[in-house]
N, C-alpha and C positions, 0 to 999 in steps of 0.2 A: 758467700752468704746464700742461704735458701730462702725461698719461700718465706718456710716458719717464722727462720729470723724476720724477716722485713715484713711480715706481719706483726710481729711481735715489737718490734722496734716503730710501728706508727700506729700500736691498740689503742693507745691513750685517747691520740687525736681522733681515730676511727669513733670511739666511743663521744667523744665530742659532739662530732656530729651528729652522732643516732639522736642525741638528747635532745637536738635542736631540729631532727624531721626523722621521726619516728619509723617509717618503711626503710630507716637506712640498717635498723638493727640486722633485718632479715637479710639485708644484704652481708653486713657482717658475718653471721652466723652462716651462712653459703661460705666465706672465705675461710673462718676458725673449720669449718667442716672439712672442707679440701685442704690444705694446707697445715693444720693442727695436728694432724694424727687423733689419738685416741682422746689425748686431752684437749684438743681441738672440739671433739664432739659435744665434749662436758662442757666446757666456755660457748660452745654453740649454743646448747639446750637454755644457758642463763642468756642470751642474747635473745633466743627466741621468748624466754618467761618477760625480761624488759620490756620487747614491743607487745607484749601482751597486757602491760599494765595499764593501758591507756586504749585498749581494743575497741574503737568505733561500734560494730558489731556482731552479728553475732557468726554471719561468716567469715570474719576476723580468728571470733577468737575459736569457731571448730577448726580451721586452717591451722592455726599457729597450736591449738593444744593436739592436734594430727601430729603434726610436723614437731614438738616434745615428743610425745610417745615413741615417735620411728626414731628419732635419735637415742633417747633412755632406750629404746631396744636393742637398739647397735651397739650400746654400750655393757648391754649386761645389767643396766640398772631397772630392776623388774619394779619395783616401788613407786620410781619415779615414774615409769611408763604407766601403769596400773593407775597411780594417781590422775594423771596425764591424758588416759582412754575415760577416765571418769569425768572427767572435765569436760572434754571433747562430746561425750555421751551428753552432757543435761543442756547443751546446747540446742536452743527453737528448732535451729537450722535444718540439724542433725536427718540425714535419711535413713530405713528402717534399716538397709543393710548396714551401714556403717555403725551403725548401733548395736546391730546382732553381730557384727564382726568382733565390737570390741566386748560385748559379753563374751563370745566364745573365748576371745584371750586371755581375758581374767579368770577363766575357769580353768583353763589351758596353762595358765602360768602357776594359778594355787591346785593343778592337779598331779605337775612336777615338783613343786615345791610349795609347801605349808606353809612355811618361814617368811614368804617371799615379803609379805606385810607385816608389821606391826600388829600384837596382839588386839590392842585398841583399836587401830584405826580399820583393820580387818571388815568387823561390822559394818560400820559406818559408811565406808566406800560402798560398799557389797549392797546394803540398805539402799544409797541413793542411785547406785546404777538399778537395780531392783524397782526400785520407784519411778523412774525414768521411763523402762522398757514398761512395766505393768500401763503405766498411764495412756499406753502405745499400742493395747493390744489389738486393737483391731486388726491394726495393719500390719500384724504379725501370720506368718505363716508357720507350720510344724515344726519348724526347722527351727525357728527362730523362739518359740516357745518353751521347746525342750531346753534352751539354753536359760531363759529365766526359767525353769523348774532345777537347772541344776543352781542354778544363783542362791534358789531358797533352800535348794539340799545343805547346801555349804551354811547359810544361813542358822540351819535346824530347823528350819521350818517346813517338813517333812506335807502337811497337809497341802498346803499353800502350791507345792511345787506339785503334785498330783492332783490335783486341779489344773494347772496349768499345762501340764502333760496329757489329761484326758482332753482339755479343749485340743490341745496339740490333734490329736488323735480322730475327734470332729473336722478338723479340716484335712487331713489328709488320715485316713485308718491303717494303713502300712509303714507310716514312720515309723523306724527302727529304733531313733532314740529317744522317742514316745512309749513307743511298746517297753521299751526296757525301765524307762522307770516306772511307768504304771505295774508292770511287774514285781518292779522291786518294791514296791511300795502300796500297793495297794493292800494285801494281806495285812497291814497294820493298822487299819483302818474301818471300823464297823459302817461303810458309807455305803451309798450305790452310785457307781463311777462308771 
């Protein structure tokens, strides 16, 4: 008998226990990870969403929807991560990089694949990470800019993101992926930028 099995053979009661002290999930989800293989990961992600239901606060829950996202990433479930980094994102907690990090992957993920979300829910995600970082901009640097200007490219909202790209460009005037959208984008624009 492996592993698997005799995880598999005492899930029930494992699960038992979670219901009754809530940090046991994560413990869980650490064993369905080692021991599960791939579908381990997937029963992971749902152990880590459980102790999530009950998340004291709010460095609870960017921990646990962090710790979703890297597992929906290892698994190929780009959806479930995307949803996962947006979560993680409208968290108080949240620092500017780990925010700019996961806008970069949501762009990074719908810039390999279009598909990768739901027509519907596309917007929506896209909207509220969008809304997150803008509310943030201070403590944004060029870097982290350029990435909401492509949020709102993806968006359609074409003004909005060159804006955000020329402030990009006030704090540092050689950012690259500042220049390149204001580039692309400024000629369609009767503004002064």
């Amino acid at each position: 008998e492996n592993d698997g099995d005799t995880l598999e053979r005492y899930l029930e009661m494992l699960r038992f226990v979670c219901r009754h002290y809530r940090p046991a999930w994560l413990r869980l989800a650490n064993l369905q990870e080692e021991f599960g293989g791939a579908e381990g990961m997937r029963t992971a992600i749902e152990s880590v969403r459980e102790y999530l239901i009950d998340a004291k606060d709010e460095a609870e829950r960017l921990s646990g929807w962090s710790r979703v996202a890297e597992l929906a990433r290892r698994t190929g479930d780009v959806a479930a991560e995307i949803h996962a980094l947006v979560q993680a994102s409208e968290c108080a907690t949240v620092p500017m990089s780990v925010l700019s990090n996961a806008v970069f992957r949501v762009n990074q993920v719908l810039s390999e694949r279009r598909d990768a979300l739901d027509f519907d829910d596309k917007p929506i995600l896209l909207r509220r990470l969008a809304k997150v970082m803008g509310a943030r901009v201070s403590e944004a640097d060029a870097y982290d800019l350029s990435r909401l200007a492509w949020l709102h490219i993806r968006l359609g909202e074409e003004l909005m993101a060159l804006q955000y790209a020329t402030l990009g460009l006030e704090r540092d005037k050689w950012n690259e992926h500042c220049l390149k959208i204001v580039g692309k984008l400024s000629g369609r624009f009767n503004a002064d930028f």
